[in-house]
MIZAFI-16774 format. One line per field, with one value per residue (C-alpha): residue in three letters; x, y, z. Coordinates in steps of 0.2 Angstrom, whole numbers. Layout:
MIZAFI-16774
residuo <- c(ALA:...)
X <- c(X:...)
Y <- c(Y:...)
Z <- c(Z:...)
end
This chain:
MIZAFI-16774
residuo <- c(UNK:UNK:UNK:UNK:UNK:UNK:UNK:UNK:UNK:UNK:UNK:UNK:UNK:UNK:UNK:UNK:UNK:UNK:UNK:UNK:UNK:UNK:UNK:UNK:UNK:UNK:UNK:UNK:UNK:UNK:UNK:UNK:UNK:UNK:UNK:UNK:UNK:UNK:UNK:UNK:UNK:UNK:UNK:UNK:UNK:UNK:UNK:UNK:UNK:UNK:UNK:UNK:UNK:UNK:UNK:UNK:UNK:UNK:UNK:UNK:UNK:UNK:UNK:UNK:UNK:UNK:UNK:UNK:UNK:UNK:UNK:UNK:UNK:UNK:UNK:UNK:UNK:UNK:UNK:UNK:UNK:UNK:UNK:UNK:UNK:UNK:UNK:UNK:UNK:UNK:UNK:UNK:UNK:UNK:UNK:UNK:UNK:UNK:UNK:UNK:UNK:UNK:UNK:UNK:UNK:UNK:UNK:UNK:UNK:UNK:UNK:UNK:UNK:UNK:UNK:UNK:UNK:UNK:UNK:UNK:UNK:UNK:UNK:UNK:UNK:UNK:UNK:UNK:UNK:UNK:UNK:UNK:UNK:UNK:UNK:UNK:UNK:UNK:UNK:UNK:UNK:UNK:UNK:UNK:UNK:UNK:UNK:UNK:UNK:UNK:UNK:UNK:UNK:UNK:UNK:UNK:UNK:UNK:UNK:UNK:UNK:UNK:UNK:UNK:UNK:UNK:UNK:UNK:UNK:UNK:UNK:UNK:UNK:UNK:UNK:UNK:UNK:UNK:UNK:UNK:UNK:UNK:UNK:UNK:UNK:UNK:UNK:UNK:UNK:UNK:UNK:UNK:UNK:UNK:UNK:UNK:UNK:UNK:UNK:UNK:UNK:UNK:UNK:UNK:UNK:UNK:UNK:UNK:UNK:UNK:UNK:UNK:UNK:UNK:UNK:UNK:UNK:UNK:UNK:UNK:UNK:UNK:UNK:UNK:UNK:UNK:UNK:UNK:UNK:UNK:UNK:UNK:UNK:UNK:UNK:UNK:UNK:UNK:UNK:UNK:UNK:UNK:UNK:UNK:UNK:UNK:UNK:UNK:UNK:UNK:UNK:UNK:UNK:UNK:UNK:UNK:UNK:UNK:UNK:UNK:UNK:UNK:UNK:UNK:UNK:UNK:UNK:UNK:UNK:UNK:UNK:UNK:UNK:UNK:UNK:UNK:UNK:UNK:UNK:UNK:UNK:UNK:UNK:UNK:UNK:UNK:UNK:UNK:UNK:UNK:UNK:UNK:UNK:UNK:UNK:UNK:UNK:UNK:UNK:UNK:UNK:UNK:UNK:UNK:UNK:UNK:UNK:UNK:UNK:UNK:UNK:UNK:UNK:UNK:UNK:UNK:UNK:UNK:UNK:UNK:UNK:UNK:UNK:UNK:UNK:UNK:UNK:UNK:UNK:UNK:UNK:UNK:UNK:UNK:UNK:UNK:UNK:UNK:UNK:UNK:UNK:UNK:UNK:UNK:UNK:UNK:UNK:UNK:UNK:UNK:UNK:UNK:UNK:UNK:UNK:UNK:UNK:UNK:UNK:UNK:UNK:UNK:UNK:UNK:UNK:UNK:UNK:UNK)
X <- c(-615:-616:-602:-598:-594:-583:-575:-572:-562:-554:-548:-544:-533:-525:-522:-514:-501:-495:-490:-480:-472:-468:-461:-447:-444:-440:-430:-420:-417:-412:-399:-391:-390:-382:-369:-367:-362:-352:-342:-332:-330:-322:-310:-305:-302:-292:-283:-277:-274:-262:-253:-252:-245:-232:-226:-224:-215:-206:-199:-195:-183:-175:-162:-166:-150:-163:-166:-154:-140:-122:-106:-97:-80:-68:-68:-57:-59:-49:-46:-56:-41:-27:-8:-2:16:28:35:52:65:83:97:107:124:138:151:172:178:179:171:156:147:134:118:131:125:107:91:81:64:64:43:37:24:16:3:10:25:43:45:60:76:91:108:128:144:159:165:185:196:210:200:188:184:173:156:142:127:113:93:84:66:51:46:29:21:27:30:47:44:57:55:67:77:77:92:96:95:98:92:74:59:48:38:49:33:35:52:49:40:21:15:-1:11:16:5:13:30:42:59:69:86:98:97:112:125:118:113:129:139:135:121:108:89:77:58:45:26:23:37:55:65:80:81:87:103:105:121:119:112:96:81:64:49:36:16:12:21:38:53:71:88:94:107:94:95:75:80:77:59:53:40:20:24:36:31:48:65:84:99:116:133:134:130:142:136:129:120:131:147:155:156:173:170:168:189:191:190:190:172:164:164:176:179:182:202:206:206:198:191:178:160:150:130:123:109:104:89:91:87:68:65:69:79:94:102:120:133:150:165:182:177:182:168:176:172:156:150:159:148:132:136:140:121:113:112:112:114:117:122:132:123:129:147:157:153:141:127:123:107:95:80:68:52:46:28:14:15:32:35:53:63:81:98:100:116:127:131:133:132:113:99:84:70:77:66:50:56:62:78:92:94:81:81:71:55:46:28:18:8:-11:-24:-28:-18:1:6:18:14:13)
Y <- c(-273:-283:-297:-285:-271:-279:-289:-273:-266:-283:-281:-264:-270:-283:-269:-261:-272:-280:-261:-261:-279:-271:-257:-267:-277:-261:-254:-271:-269:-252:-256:-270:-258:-246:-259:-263:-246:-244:-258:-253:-237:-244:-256:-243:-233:-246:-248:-230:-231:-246:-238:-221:-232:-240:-222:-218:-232:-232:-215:-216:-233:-224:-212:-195:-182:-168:-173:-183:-175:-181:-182:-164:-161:-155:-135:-127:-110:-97:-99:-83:-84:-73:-68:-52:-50:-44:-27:-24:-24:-19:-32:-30:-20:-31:-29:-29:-30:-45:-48:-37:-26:-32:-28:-20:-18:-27:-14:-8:0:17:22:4:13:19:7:-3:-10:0:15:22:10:12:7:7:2:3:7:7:-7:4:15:3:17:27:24:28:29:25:27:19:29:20:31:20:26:41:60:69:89:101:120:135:140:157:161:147:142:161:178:181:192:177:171:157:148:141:137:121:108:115:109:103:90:83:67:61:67:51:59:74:78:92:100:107:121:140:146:158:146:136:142:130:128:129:122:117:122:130:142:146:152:151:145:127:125:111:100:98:85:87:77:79:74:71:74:55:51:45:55:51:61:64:76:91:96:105:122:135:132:114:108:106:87:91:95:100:101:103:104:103:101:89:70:59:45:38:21:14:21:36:49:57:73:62:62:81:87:104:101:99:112:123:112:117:120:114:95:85:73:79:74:73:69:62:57:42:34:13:3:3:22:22:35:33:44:43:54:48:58:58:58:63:68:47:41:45:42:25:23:27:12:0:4:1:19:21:37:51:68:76:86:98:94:100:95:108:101:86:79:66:64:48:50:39:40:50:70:71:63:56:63:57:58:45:54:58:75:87:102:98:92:81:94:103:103:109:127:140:134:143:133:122:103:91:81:64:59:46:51:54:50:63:79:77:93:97:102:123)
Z <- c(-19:-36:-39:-53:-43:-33:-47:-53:-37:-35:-54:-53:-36:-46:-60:-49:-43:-62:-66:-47:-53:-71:-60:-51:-66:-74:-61:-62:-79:-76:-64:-75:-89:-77:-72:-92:-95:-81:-83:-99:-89:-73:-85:-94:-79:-71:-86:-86:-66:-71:-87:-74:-61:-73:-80:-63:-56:-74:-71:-54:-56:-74:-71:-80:-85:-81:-65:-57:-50:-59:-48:-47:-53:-45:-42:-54:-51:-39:-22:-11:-3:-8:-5:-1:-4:9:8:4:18:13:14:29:26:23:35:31:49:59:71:66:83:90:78:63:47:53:53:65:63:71:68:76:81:65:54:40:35:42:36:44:48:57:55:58:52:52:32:32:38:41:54:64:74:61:62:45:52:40:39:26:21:12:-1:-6:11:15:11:9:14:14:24:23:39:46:36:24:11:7:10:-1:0:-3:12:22:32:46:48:58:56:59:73:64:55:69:72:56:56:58:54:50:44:37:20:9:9:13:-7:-2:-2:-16:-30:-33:-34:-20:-22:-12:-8:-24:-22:-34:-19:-32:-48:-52:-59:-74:-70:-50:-39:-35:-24:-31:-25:-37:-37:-42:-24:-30:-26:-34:-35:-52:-65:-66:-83:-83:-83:-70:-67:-61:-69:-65:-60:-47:-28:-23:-27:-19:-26:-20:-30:-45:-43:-29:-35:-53:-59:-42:-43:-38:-50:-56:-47:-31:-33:-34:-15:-19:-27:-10:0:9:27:43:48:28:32:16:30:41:46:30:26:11:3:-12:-18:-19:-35:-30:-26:-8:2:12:23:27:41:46:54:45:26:8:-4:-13:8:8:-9:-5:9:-2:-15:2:7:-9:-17:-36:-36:-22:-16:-4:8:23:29:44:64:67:54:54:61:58:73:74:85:97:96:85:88:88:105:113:98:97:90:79:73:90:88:104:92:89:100:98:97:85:72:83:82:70:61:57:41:30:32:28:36:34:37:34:18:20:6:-6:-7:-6:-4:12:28:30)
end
């Protein structure tokens, strides 16, 4: 091999490893100008990582009205809580003898066993100093929750074509009834006007007493002054003679016995029954023995009536019967009379009284 040759390979070796040297020079350079270029980049970074950093620790230690939560007044609206009112209960009856009986004059709830505030209430007293041995016996009807219903008797009010109905209380009614009581003369007696479920038995009479029961629930007794026919608004209608009682007084009529009714032997003072309506539309039943037409309206005004009527009169009549549970059981006399008896009411009738029940929702017309 000539020196030449292998001067040749040995050059051509030696070529070959400047270029490699040039190589790693270059990947050095490379790499410093990598890191020259990188290094504004990871300042700036950094800078951005600190200013980030201080926003957030800024924001965190400064209070912001959007997010932080300010203290909270105190509530001022309505309490969820509300107050019912009590119902009405009538003032106790004021007594004029002393000492007063055991529980005179003080009520006592006769339908305890009904839902809802008392609706039927009981009471006695004894009305005239001069004669502690009378005795008024006095019930007190809620109008708000109840129903006022009045049925013809077999023979009373008067003779008439017209269909009577049932003549009792139907038995149907009888879960609700709480009470029932007499009516008025017989219409042969005393002409006035007889309505109830739908039907003119006779034709009201303007000038006389007379308890209405209305179709927006309210019932009232007033000076009837409508005309023969009652009106679309009214459910039912009695009369009986003028007006005992007026704006809480008696009435001038209430002076004149022979206004009243024809009594049994002729005596001015015999058992009479009444009935008023008190200052907030309630009714109130009265009975006593031994009265003038002026005793009882008396009698009224001392229980709180503003106006009233006299109903039937005599010893045989009058009756008032409280129930002691729903469907008409354990009725009673509250009125002591030996001429009448507790069921009275739960068959035909001679006469037409009246009945109470509890009202139902919806439709107020009576029991038939």
């Amino acid at each position: 091999m000539s020196p030449q040759g292998s001067d040749t390979r040995s050059a051509g070796r030696e070529g070959s490893r400047v270029p490699s040297a040039t190589r790693g020079e270059r990947q050095r350079e490379s790499r410093r100008q990598q890191r020259r270029r990188l290094l504004p980049l990871l300042v700036v970074g950094a800078a951005v990582v600190l200013i980030v950093g201080g926003l957030v620790a800024w924001s965190l230690r400064s209070p912001s009205t959007a997010t932080t939560a300010a203290p909270r007044p105190p509530s001022t609206s309505p309490s969820t809580t509300t107050t019912t009112a009590p119902a009405y209960l009538p003032p106790a009856v004021a007594t004029t003898i002393a000492p007063p009986l055991a529980g005179e004059g003080h009520w006592a709830v006769a339908d305890s066993w009904s839902a809802g505030p008392p609706a039927v209430m009981t009471t006695t007293f004894r009305p005239d100093p001069t004669q502690p041995t009378i005795t008024a016996y006095v019930t007190w009807m809620r109008s708000a929750t109840t129903q006022l219903a009045l049925y013809p008797g077999y023979e009373g009010p008067g003779s008439t074509p017209l269909n009577r109905g049932p003549e009792m209380v139907p038995q149907s009614a009888w879960p609700n009834l709480l009470a029932a009581f007499n009516s008025g003369f017989y219409e042969s007696d005393a002409s006035a006007g007889f309505y109830t479920h739908g039907t003119l038995y006779f034709p009201m009479v303007n000038g006389l007493a007379t308890v209405v029961s209305y179709t927006d629930g309210t019932v009232d007794i007033v000076d009837w002054q409508g005309g023969p026919t009652p009106g679309p608004d009214i459910l039912m209608a009695r009369q009986n003679l003028p007006l005992l009682v007026d704006a809480g007084a008696a009435t001038a009529a209430a002076a004149v016995p022979s206004q009243w009714g024809v009594t049994l032997g002729g005596v001015p003072a015999v058992w009479r029954t009444g009935l008023g309506v008190d200052a907030k539309g309630n009714l109130l039943y009265v009975a006593a023995s031994d009265q003038t037409a002026a005793g009882l309206a008396q009698i009224l005004i001392d229980v709180g009536a503003v106006r009233g009527m006299q109903l039937d009169i005599n010893p045989e009549w009058p009756i008032f019967v409280t129930y002691g549970g729903a469907g008409a059981v354990s009725p009673t006399l509250f009125v002591p009379n030996p001429n009448q008896i507790p069921n009275r009411f739960l068959y035909s009738s001679t006469k037409d009284f009246f009945a109470l029940f509890q009202r139902l929702p919806g439709d107020l017309d009576q029991p038939w």
